[in-house]
C-alpha positions as CSV (number, residue, x, y, z in Angstrom):
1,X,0.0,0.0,0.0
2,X,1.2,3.3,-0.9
3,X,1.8,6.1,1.1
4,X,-1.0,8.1,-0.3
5,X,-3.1,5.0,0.2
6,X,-2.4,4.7,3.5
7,X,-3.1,8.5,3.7
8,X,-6.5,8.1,2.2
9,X,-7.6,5.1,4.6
10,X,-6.9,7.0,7.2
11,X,-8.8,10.2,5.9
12,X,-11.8,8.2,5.3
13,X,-11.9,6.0,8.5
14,X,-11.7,9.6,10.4
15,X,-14.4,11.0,7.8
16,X,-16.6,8.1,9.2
17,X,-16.3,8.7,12.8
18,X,-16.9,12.6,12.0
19,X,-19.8,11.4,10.9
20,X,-21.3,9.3,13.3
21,X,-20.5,12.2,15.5
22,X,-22.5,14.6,13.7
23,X,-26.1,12.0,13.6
24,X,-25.5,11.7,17.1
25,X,-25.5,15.8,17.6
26,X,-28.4,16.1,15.4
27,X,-30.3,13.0,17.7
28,X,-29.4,15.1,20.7
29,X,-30.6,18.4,18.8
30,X,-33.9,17.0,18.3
31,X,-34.5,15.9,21.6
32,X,-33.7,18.5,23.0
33,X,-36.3,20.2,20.8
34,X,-38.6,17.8,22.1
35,X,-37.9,18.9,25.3
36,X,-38.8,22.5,24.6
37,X,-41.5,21.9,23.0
38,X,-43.1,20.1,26.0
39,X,-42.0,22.7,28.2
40,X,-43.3,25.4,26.0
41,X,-46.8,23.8,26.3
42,X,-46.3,23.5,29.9
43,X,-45.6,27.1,30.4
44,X,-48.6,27.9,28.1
45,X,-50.7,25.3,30.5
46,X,-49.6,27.2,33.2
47,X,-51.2,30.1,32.0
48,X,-54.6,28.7,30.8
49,X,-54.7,27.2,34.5
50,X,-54.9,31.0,36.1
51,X,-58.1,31.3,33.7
52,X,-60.1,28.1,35.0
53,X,-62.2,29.2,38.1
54,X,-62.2,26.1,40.7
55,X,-64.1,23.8,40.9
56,X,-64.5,22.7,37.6
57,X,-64.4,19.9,35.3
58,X,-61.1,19.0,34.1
59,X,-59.7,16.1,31.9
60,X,-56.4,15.1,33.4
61,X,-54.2,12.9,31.2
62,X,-52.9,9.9,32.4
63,X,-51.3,8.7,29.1
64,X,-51.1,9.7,25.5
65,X,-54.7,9.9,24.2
66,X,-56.5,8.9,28.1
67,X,-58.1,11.0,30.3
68,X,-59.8,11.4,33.4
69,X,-62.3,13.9,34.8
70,X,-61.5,15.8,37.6
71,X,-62.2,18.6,39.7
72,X,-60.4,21.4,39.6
73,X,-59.5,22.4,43.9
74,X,-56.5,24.6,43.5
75,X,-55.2,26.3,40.5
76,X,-52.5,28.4,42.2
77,X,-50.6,26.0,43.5
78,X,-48.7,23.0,41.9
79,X,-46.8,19.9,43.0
80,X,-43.5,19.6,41.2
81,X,-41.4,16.9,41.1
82,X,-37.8,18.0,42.1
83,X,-35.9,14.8,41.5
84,X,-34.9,12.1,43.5
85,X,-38.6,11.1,44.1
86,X,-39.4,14.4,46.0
87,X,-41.8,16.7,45.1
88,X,-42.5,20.1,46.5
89,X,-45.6,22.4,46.3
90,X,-45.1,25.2,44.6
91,X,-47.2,28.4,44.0
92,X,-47.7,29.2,40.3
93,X,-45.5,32.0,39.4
94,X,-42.6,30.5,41.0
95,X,-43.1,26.8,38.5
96,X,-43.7,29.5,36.0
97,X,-40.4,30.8,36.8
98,X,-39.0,27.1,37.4
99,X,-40.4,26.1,33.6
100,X,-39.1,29.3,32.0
101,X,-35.6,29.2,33.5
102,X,-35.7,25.2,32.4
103,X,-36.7,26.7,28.7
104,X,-33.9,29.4,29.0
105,X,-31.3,26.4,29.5
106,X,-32.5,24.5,26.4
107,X,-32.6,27.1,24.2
108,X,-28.4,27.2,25.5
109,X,-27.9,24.0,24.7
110,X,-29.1,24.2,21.3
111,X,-27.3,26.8,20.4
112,X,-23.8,25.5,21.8
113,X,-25.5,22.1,19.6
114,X,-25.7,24.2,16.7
115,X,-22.4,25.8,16.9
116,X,-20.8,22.4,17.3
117,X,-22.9,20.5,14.3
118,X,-21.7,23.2,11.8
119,X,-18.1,23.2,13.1
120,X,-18.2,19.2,12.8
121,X,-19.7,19.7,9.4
122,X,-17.3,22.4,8.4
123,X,-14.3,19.8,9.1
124,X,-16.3,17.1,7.5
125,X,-16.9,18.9,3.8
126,X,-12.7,19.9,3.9
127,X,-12.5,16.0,4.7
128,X,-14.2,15.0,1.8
129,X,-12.3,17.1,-0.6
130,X,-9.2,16.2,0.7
131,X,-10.2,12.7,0.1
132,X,-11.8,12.9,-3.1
133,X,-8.2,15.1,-4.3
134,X,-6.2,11.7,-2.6
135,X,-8.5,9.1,-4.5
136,X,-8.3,11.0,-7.9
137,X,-4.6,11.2,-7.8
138,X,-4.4,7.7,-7.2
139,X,-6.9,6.7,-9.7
140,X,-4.8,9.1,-12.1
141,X,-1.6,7.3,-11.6
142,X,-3.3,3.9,-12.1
C-alpha cells in the first residue's frame, strides 16, 4: 500500500467517525427540541390554568390519548417533582419561573449544539475534498 493510500484510509476512517458524531449531535438536537417543545406547552398550561375558576371539570391525562375527569380544587398551586422522588408544592409563578428558567437552558444548549454540528460539518466537507483530491490522484496514476 502506498503512502498516499495509506493517507486516504486513514482520511476516510476519520471521515466516518466525523460522521457518526454529527447523527449523534443532530439525535441530541432533536430531543432536546422535544424537550422544549413540551416545556413550551407547559408554560402555556400554566397560564390557561390562572383562567379556569375552581371547581370545575377538568380532563387530566394519564397517558397519551386517556383522560380522566376531575375537579379542579386549586389552580395556584402545583406539585412539582424536584428529583430524587421528592416533590414540592409550589405556588404558580414560581413553577412558571421554574419552567421558563428550564426553557432558557435549552434554548443554551441548542445553540452550543448548533455551533458544534456546523463546526463538525465544516471539518467534515474539507474531509471530503481532501479525500476525493487523494482518491483522484491515485486513480490518475493507475
Amino acid at each position: 500500500m502506498t503512502e498516499k493510500e495509506e493517507k486516504l484510509q486513514k482520511l476516510y476512517m476519520e471521515f466516518q467517525i466525523l460522521e457518526q458524531h454529527i447523527k449523534q449531535l443532530e439525535k441530541q438536537s432533536a430531543a432536546l427540541n422535544n424537550q422544549l417543545m413540551e416545556l413550551i406547552v407547559t408554560n402555556q398550561g400554566l397560564d390557561d390554568m390562572k383562567k379556569i375558576d375552581e371547581k370545575t371539570e377538568i380532563l387530566v391525562p394519564l397517558s397519551s390519548g386517556i383522560y380522566a375527569k376531575a375537579e379542579l380544587k386549586d389552580n395556584k398551586s402545583f406539585i412539582v417533582n424536584v428529583g430524587a422522588n421528592t416533590a414540592l408544592v409550589k405556588d404558580g409563578n414560581s413553577t412558571k419561573k421554574m419552567i421558563e428558567d428550564q426553557i432558557d437552558e435549552i434554548k443554551k444548549l441548542q445553540e452550543n449544539l448548533a455551533n458544534q454540528m456546523q463546526a463538525q460539518t465544516v471539518k467534515a466537507v474539507s474531509m471530503e475534498q481532501e479525500i476525493n483530491k487523494i482518491a483522484s490522484s491515485i486513480q490518475d496514476k493507475k
